[in-house]
C-alpha positions as CSV (number, residue, x, y, z in Angstrom):
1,X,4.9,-7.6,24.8
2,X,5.2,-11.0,25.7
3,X,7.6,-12.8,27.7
4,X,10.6,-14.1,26.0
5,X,10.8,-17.0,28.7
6,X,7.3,-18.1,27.2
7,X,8.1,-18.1,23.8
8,X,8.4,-21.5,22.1
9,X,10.7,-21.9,19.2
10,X,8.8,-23.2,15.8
11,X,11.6,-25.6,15.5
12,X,10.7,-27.1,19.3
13,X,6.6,-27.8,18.5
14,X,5.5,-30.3,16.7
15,X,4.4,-30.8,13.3
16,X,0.6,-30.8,14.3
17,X,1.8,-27.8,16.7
18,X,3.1,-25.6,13.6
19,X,0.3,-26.5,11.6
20,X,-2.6,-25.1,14.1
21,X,-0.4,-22.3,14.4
22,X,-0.4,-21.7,10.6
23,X,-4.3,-22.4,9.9
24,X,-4.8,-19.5,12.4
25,X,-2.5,-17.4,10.9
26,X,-4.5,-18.2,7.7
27,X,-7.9,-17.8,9.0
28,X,-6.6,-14.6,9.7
29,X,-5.3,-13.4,6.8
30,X,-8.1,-14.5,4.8
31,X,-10.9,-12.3,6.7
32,X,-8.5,-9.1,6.7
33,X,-8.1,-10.2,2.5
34,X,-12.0,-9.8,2.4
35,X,-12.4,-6.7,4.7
36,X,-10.3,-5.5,1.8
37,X,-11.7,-6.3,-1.2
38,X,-15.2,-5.7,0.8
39,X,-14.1,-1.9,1.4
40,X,-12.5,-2.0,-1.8
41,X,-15.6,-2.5,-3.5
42,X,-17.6,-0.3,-2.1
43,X,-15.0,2.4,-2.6
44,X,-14.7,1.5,-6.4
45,X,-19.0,2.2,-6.2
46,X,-19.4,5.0,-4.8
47,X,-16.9,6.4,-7.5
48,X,-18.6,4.9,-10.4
49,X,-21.3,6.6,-9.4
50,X,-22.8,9.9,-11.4
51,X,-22.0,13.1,-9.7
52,X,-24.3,14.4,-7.6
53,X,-23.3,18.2,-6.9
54,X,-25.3,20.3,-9.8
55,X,-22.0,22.8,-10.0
56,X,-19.0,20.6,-10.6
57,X,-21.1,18.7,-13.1
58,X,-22.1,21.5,-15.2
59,X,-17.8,22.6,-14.9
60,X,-17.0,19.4,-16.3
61,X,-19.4,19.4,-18.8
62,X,-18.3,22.9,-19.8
63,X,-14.5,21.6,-19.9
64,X,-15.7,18.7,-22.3
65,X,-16.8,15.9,-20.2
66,X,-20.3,14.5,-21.7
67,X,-23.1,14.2,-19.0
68,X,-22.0,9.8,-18.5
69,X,-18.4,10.3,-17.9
70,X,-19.8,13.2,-14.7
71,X,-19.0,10.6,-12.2
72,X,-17.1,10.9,-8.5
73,X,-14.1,9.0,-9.9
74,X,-13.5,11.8,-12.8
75,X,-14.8,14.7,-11.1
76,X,-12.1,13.9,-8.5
77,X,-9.2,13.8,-11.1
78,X,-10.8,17.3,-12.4
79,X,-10.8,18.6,-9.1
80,X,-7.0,17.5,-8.9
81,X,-6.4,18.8,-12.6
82,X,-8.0,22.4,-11.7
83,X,-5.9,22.3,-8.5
84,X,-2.9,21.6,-10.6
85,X,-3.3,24.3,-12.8
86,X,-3.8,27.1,-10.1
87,X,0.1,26.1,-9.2
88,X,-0.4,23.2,-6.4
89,X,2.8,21.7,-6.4
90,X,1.1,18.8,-4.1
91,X,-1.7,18.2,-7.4
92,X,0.6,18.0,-9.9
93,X,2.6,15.7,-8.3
94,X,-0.6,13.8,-7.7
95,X,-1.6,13.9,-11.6
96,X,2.0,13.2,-12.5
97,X,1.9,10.6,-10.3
98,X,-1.2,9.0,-11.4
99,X,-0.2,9.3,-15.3
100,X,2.5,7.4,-14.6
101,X,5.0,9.6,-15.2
102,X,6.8,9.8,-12.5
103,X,10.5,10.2,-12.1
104,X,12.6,6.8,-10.9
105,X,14.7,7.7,-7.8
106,X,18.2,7.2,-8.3
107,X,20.5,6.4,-4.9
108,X,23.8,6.4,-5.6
109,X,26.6,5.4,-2.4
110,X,30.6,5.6,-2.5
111,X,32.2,3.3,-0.4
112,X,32.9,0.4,0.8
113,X,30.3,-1.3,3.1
114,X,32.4,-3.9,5.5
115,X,30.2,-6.5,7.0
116,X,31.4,-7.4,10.6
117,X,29.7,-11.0,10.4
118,X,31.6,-11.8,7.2
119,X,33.7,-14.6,7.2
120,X,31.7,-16.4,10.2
121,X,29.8,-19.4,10.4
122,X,26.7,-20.5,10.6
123,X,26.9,-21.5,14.1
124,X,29.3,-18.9,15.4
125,X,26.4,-16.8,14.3
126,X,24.2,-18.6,16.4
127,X,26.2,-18.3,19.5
128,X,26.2,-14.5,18.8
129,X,22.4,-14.6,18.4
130,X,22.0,-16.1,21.7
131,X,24.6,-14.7,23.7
């Protein structure tokens, strides 16, 4: 971790100072954006792609899939389906999940919450920052 004597406030650089900072961060961000959509899209093709293993194919096909719709992508939802079905909590919840249908967590709190900085200014909060 770095030194906190070393560290330079944003507020203390200058203008060209925060802005070198920034493209960096940028550049960053940008190549990790495309790593993404990189992985992503060779993800999303390997799953377009027709079913290779003879077995599962001819099990989808007998459930009602046609021979075009054997691809990774479905024959992983009918593996999760089948899975489901033999009483896997985990795959339902995973089909569920996927359908859409899943149920909206409620929290609910009684109480009051006190905040202890309430009432205080901007800079007494400061001081207490940098105390």
């Amino acid at each position: 971790m770095a030194n906190e004597q070393n560290l330079i406030p944003l507020n203390k650089r200058t203008q060209r100072e925060r802005k070198e900072i920034a493209k960096k961060g940028a550049k960053v961000t940008n190549k990790k954006k495309a790593e993404r959509k990189k992985f992503n899209e060779l993800f999303n093709s390997y799953l377009d792609k027709k079913i290779t293993n003879e077995q599962i194919k001819e099990q989808m096909i007998q459930f009602g899939f046609v021979d075009k719709e054997c691809t990774n992508k479905n024959a992983i939802v009918f593996a999760q389906y089948k899975q489901a079905l033999k009483g896997s909590t985990q795959a339902f919840i995973a089909v569920r999940d996927t359908m859409g249908e899943k149920p909206k967590e409620q929290v609910q709190h009684s109480g009051n919450i006190k905040n202890p900085f309430e009432g205080l200014s901007t800079e007494e909060l400061r001081k207490i920052l940098n105390d």
